[in-house]
SEDOMI-838033 format. One record per residue: residue in three letters; x, y, z of N, C-alpha, C in turn. Coordinates in steps of 0.1 Angstrom, whole numbers, padded with zeros to 4 digits, always signed. Example, Ala and Ser with C-alpha at 12.3 -4.5 7.8 and 13.67 -1.06 7.14 Angstrom:
ALA+0132-0057+0078+0123-0045+0078+0132-0033+0078/SER+0128-0022+0071+0137-0011+0071+0129+0000+0079/
REM end
This chain:
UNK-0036+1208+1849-0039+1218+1838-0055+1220+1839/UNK-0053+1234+1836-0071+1240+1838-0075+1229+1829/UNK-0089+1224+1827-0098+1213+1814-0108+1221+1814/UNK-0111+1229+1799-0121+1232+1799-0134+1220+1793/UNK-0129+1210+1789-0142+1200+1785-0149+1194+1793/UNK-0138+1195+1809-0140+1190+1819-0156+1192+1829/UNK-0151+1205+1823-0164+1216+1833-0173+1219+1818/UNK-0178+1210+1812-0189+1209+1802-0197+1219+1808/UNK-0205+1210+1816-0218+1216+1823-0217+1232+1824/UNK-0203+1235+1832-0204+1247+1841-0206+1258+1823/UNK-0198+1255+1819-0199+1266+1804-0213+1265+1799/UNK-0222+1252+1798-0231+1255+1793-0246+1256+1797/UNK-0244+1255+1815-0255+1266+1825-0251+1282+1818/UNK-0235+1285+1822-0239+1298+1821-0239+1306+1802/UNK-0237+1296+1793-0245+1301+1783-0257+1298+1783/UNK-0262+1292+1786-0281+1294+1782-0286+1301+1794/UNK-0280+1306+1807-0280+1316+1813-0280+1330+1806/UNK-0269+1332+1802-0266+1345+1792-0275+1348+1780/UNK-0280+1334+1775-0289+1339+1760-0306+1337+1768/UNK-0310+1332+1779-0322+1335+1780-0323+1351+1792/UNK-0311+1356+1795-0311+1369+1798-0309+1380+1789/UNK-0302+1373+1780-0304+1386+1764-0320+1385+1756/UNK-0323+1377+1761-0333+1370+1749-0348+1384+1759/UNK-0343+1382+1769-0355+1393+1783-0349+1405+1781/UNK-0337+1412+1780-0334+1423+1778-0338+1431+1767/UNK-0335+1417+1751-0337+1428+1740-0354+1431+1739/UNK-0363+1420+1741-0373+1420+1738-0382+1430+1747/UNK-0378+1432+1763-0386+1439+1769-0381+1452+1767/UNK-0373+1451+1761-0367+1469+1757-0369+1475+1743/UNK-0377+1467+1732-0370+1468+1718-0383+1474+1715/UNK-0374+1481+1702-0386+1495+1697-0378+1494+1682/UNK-0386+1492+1677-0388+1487+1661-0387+1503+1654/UNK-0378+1506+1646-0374+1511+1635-0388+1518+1625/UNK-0385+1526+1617-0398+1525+1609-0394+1517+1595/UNK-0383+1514+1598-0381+1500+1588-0389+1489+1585/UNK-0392+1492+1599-0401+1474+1603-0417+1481+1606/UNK-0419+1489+1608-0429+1494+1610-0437+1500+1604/UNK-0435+1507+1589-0443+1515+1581-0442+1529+1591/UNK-0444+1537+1583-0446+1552+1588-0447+1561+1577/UNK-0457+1576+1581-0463+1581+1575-0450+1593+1578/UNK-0448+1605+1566-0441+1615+1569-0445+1626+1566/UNK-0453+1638+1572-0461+1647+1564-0453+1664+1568/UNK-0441+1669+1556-0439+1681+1560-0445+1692+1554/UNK-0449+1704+1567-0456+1711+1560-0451+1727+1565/UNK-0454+1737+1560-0446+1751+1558-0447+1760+1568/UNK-0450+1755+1582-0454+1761+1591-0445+1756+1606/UNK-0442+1761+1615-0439+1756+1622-0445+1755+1636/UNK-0445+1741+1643-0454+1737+1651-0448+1732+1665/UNK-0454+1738+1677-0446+1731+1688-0456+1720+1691/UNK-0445+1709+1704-0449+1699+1706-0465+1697+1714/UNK-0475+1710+1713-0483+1705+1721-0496+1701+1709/UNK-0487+1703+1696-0500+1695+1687-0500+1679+1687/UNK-0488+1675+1688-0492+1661+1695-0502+1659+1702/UNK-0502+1658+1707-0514+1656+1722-0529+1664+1715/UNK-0526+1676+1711-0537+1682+1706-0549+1673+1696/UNK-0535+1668+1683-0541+1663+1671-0545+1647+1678/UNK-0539+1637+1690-0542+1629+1693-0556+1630+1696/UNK-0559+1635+1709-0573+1640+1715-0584+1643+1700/UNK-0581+1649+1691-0584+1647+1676-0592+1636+1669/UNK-0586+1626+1667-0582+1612+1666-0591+1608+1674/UNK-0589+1604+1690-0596+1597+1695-0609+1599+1692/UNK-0615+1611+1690-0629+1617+1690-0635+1615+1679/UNK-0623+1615+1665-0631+1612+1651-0630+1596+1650/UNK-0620+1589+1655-0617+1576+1650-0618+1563+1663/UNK-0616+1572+1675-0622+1563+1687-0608+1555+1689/UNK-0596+1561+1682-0581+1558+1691-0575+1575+1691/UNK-0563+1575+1698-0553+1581+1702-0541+1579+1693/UNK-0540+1589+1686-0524+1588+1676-0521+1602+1676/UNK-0505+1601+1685-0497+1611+1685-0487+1612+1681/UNK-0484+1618+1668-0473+1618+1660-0460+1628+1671/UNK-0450+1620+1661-0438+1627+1664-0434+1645+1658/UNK-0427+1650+1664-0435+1666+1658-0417+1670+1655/UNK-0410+1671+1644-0395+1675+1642-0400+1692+1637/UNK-0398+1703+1644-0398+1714+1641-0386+1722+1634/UNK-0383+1727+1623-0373+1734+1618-0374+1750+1617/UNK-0366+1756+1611-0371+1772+1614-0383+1778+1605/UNK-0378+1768+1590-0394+1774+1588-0406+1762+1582/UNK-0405+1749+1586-0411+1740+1587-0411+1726+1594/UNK-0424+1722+1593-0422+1711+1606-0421+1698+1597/UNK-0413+1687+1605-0421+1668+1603-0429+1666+1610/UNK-0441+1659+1604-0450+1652+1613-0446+1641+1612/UNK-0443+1631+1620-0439+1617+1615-0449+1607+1628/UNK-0458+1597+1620-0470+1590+1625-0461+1571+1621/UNK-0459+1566+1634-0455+1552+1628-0469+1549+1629/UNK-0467+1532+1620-0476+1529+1619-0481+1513+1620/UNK-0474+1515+1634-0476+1503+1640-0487+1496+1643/UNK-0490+1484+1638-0500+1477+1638-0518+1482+1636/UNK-0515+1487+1626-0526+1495+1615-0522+1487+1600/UNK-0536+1490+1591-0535+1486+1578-0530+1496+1569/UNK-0529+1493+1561-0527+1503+1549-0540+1511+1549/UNK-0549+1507+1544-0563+1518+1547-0568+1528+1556/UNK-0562+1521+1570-0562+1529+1584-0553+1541+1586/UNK-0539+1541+1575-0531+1547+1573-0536+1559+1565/UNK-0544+1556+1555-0552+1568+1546-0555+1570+1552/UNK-0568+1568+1563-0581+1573+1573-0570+1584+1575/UNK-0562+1582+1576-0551+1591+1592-0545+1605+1586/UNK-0537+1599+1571-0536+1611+1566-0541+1620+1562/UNK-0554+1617+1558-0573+1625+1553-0573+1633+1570/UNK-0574+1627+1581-0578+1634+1593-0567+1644+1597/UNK-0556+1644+1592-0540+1649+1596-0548+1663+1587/UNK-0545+1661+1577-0547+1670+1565-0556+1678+1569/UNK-0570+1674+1576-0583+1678+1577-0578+1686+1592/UNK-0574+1684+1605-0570+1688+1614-0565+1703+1611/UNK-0551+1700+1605-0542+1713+1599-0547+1723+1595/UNK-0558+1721+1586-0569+1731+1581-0577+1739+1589/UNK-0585+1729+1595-0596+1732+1602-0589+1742+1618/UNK-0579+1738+1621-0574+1750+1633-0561+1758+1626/UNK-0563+1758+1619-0556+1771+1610-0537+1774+1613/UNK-0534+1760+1610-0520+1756+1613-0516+1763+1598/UNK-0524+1755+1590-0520+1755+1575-0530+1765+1570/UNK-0527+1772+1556-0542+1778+1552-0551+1765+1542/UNK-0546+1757+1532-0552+1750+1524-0533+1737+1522/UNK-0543+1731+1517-0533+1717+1510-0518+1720+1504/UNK-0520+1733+1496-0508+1736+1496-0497+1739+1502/UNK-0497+1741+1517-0489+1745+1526-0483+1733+1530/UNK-0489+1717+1520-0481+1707+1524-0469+1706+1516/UNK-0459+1706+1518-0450+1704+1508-0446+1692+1509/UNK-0441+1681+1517-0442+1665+1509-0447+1662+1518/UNK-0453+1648+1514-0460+1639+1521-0458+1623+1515/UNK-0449+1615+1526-0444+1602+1524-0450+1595+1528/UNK-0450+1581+1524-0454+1569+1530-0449+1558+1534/UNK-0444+1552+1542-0437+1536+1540-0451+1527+1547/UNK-0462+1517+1538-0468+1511+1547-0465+1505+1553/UNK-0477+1498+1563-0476+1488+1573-0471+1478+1567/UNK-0478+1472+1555-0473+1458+1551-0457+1457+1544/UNK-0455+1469+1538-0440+1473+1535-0432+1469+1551/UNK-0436+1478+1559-0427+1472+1576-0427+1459+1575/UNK-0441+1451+1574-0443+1435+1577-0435+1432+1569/UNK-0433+1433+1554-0423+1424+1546-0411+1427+1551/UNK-0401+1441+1557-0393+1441+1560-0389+1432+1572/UNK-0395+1428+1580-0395+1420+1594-0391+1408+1590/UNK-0401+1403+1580-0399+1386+1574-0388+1389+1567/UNK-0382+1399+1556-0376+1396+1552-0360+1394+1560/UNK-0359+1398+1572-0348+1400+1581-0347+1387+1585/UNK-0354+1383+1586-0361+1367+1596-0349+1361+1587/UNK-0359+1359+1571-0357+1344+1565-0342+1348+1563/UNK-0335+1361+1559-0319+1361+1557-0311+1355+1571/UNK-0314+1356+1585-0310+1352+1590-0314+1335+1592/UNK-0326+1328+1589-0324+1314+1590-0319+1311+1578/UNK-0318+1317+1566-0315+1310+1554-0301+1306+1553/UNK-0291+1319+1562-0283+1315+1569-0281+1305+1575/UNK-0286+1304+1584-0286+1286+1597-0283+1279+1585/UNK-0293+1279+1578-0295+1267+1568-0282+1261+1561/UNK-0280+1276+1557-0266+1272+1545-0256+1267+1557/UNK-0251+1272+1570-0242+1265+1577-0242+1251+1584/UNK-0260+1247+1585-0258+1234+1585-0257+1226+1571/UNK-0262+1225+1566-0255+1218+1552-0246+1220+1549/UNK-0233+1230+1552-0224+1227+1553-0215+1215+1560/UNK-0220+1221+1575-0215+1211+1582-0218+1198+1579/UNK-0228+1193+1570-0235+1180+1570-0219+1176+1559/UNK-0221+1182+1546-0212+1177+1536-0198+1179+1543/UNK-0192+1189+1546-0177+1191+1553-0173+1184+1563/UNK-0179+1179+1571-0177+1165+1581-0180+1156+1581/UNK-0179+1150+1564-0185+1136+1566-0179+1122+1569/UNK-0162+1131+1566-0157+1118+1566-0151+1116+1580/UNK-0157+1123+1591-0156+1114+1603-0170+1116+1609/UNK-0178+1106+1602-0191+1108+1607-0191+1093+1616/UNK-0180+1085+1617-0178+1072+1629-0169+1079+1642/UNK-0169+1091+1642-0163+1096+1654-0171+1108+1658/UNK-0173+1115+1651-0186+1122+1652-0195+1126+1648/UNK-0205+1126+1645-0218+1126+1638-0220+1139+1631/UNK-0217+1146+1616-0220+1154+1611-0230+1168+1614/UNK-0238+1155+1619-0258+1160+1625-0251+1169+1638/UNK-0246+1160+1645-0243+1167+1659-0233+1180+1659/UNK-0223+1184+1644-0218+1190+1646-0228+1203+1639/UNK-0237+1204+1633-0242+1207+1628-0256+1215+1637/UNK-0262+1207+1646-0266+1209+1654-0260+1220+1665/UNK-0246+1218+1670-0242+1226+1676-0238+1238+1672/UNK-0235+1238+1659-0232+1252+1651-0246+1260+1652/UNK-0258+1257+1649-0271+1261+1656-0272+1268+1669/UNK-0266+1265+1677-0267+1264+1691-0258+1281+1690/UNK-0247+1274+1689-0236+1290+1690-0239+1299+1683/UNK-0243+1301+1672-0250+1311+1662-0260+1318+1671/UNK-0272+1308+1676-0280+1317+1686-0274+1324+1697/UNK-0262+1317+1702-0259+1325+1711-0252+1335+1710/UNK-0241+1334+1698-0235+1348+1691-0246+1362+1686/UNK-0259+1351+1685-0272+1365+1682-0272+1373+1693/UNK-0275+1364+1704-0284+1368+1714-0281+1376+1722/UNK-0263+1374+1725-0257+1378+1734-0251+1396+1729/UNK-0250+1402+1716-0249+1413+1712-0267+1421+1713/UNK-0276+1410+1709-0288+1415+1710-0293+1419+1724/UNK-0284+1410+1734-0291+1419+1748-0280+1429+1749/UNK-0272+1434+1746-0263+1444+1751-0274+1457+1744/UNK-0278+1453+1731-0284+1466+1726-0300+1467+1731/UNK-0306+1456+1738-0315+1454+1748-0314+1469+1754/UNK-0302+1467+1763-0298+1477+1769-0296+1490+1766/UNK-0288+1489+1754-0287+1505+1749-0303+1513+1749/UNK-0310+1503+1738-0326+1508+1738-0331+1512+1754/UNK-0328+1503+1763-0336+1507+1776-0327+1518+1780/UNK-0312+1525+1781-0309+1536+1781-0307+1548+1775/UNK-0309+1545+1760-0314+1557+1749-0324+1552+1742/UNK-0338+1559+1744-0349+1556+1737-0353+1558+1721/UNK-0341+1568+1716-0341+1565+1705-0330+1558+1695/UNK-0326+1548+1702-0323+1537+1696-0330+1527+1694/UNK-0328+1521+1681-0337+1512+1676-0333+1502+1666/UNK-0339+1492+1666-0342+1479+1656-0342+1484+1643/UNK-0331+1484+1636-0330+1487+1622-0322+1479+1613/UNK-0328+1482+1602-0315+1472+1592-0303+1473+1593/UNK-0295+1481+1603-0281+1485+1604-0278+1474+1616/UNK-0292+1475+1626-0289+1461+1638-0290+1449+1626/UNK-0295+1444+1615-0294+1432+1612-0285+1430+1604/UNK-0275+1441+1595-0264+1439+1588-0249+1436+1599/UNK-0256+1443+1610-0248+1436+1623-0244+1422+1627/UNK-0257+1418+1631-0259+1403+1633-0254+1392+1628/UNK-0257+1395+1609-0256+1389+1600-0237+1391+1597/UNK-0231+1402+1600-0216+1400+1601-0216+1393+1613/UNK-0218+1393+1622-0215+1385+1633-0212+1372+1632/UNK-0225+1371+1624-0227+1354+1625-0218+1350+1610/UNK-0213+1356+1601-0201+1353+1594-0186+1353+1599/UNK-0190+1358+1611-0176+1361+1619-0170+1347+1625/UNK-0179+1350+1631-0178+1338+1646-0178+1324+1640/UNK-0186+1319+1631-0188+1304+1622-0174+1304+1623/UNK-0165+1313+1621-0154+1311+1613-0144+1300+1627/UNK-0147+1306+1634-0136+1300+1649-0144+1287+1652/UNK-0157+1287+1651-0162+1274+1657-0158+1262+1643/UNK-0159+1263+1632-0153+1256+1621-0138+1248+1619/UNK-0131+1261+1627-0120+1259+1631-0115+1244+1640/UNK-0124+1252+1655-0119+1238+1661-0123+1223+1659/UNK-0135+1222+1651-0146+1211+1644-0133+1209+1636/UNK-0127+1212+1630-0117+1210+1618-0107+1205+1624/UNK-0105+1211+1632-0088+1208+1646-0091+1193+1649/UNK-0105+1189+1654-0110+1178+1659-0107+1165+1650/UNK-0114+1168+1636-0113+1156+1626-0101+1151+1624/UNK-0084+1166+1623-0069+1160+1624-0067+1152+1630/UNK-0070+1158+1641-0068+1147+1655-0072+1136+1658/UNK-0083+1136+1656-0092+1124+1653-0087+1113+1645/UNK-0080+1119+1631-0077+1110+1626-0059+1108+1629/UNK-0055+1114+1631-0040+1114+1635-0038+1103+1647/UNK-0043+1099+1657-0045+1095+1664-0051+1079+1660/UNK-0051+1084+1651-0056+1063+1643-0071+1060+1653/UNK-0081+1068+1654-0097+1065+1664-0104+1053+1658/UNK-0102+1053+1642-0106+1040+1640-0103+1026+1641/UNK-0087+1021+1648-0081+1017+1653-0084+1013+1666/UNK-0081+1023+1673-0076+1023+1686-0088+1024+1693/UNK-0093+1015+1700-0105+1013+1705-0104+1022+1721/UNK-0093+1026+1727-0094+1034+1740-0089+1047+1734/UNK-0094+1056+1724-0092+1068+1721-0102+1076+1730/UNK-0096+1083+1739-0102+1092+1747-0107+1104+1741/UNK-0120+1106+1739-0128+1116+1732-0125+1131+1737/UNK-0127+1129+1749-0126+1147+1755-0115+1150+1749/UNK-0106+1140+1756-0092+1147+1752-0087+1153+1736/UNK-0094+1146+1728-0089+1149+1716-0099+1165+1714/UNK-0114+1164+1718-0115+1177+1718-0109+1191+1728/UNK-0102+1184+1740-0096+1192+1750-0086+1199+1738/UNK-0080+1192+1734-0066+1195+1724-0066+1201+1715/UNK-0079+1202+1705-0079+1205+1699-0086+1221+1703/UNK-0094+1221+1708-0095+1237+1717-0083+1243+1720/UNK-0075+1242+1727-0064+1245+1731-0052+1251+1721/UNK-0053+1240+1707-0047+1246+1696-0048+1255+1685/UNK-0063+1258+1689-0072+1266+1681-0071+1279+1694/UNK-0069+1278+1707-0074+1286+1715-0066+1303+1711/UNK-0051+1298+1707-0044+1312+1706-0050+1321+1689/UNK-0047+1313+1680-0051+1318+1671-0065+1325+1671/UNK-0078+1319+1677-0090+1323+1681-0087+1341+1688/UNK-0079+1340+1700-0081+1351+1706-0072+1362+1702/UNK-0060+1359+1690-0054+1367+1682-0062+1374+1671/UNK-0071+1363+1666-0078+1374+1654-0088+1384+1662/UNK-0096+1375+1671-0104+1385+1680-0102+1399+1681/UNK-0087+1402+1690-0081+1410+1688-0082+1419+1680/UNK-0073+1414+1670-0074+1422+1661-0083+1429+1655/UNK-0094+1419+1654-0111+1424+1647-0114+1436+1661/UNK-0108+1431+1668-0115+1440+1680-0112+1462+1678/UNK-0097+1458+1673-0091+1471+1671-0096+1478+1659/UNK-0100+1475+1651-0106+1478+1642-0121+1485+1644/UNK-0129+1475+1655-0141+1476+1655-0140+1489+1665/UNK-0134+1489+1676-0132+1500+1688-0126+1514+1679/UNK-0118+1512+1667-0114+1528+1664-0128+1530+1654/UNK-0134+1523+1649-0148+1526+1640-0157+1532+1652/UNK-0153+1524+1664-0166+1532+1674-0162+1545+1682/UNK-0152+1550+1687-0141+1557+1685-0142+1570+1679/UNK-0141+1569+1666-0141+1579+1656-0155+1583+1647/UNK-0165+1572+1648-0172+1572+1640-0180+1579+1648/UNK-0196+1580+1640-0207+1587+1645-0218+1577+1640/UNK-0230+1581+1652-0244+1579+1649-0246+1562+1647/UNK-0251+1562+1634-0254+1546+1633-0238+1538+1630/UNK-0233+1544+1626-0213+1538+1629-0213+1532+1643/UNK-0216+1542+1648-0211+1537+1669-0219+1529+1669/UNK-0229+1527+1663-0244+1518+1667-0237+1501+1663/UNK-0233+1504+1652-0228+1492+1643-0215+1485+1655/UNK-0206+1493+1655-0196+1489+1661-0195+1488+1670/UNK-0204+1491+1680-0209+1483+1692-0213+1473+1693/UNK-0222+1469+1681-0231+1457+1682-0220+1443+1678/UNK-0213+1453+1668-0201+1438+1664-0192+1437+1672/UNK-0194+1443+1682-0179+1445+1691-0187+1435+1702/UNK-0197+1434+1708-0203+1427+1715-0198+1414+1708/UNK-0205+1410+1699-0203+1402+1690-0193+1393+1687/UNK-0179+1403+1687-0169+1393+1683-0167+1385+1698/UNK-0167+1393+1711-0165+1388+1720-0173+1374+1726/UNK-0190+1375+1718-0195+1365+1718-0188+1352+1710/UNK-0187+1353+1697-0180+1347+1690-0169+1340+1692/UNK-0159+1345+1700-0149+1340+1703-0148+1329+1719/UNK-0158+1335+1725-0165+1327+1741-0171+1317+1730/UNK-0184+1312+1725-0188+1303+1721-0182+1295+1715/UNK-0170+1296+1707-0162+1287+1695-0154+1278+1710/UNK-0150+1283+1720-0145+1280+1732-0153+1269+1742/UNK-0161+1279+1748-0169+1274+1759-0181+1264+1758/UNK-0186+1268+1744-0202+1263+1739-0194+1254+1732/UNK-0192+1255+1716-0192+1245+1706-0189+1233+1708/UNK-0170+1231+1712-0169+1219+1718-0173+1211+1727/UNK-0173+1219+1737-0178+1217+1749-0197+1205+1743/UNK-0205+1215+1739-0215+1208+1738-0213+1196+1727/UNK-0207+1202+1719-0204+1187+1705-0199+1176+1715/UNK-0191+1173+1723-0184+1165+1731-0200+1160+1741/UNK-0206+1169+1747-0215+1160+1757-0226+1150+1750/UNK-0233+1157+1735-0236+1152+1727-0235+1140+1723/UNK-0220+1137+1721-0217+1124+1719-0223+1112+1733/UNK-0222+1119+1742-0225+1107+1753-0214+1104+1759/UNK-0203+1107+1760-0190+1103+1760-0183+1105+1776/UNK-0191+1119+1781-0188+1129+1793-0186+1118+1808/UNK-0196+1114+1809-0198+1108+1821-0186+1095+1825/UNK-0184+1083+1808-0179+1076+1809-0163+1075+1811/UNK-0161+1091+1806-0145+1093+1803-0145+1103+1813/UNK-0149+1108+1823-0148+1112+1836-0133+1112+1842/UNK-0129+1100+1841-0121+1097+1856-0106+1099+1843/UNK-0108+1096+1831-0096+1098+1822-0094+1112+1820/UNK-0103+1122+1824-0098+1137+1817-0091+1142+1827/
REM end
């Protein structure tokens, strides 16, 4: 019979293979939202093609000694300027809309102030709080599922150590991140305007309520068995095997809900539009992460953890 606890190692080269290749994909590709970034939005009653970019940058450089070239959305009878405001202060952000304002005038885009009809703001430090705030919901997470695992497995903490189960739920979580995060790595490096938005972190954050769910599962399968098996008793209780077993009996139901979730997620991507397809790609990556790690990672690593691997070798 195939042993997946067997081949430890092999599952867990090629997961930390897979999450420090997502981890290079999303990062060298990722382009931050103006969620995360602050941005300025200035529409005004005129309409403008794209060579005031470049124009109003050259602008800029000469009054302020940088280069800022906004984004230019033209309509039929008015334009967006839209200026992120990436890694600027809030104050530097005034400087910008005083020289915007001052620009439009001065080459006779606009006649006076009036010709602005709105003018928005999301600052920089508004982006920065949005960033932290995405952070801490995602570790505050971690947090709550290890203290779970600490209180929920305690009463085989002489067969397995709580810590270690708890530890490894850490593990898989990063990799259920990582592994939808480089797929969208990708998307961004093949459509440039896709981006890092709260819609990617309401993603994530289903993900990782998804997936806990399967790796809980077989941690749970384990303790039965564990204790079914009389381990505090029986001094030659073979460890892999009770986690071999218990994977195995978790393995159908695991790839049934998958499924399922899957069909769901494919007609939302399917039928839906825009940030829908965006979403339901990213959980679709996702579940299939999910359901690999509850598998390949969780047990697998919870078992080498123990120390157990090497000695029970010749019994698996």
């Amino acid at each position: 019979m195939f042993s997946i606890i067997k081949r430890t190692y092999l599952w867990l080269i090629i997961g930390a293979v897979l999450m420090v290749w997502s981890v290079v994909l999303f990062f060298s590709n990722i382009n931050l939202s103006i969620d995360f970034t602050g941005w300025m939005n200035v529409r005004v009653a005129t309409v403008l093609d794209d060579d005031f970019s470049s124009s109003f940058g050259q602008y800029t450089a000469e009054q302020w000694l940088e280069w800022i070239a906004p984004e230019i959305k033209a309509e039929e009878f008015f334009t967006d300027i839209i200026v992120k405001t990436t890694d600027k202060t809030d104050e530097e952000i005034t400087q910008v809309a005083r020289l915007l304002e001052q620009y439009l005038i001065e080459n006779n885009h606009i006649a006076d102030e009036e010709w602005i009809i709105q003018s928005s703001t999301t600052w920089p430090s508004v982006g920065s709080y949005m960033q932290s705030a995405a952070l801490r919901a995602i570790i505050i997470w971690l947090i709550f599922m290890v203290v779970y695992m600490l209180f929920s497995f305690a009463g085989i903490r002489k067969f397995v150590s709580p810590g270690i189960l708890s530890s490894v739920t850490v593990v898989t979580m990063l990799f259920d991140m990582l592994i939808p995060a480089g797929a969208y790595g990708i998307l961004m490096m093949i459509n440039p305007t896709i981006q890092v938005d709260t819609v990617f972190i309401i993603a994530i954050l289903t993900i990782m309520g998804y997936s806990i769910n399967d790796t809980i599962i077989i941690f749970d399968r384990v303790r039965e068995n564990a204790e079914k098996l009389g381990w505090e008793k029986k001094k030659n209780v073979v460890h892999g095997e009770i986690f071999e077993t218990s994977i195995r009996q978790t393995m159908r139901r695991s790839i049934g809900t998958s499924l399922s979730t899957l069909l769901v997620v494919i007609a939302m991507y399917a039928f839906g539009t825009g940030v829908i397809q965006i979403f339901a790609f990213t959980v679709w990556i996702g579940v299939l992460a999910g359901t690999a790690s509850s598998i390949f990672i969780a047990a697998p690593l919870a078992y080498l953890m123990l120390g157990k691997f090497w000695s029970e070798q010749k019994k698996l």
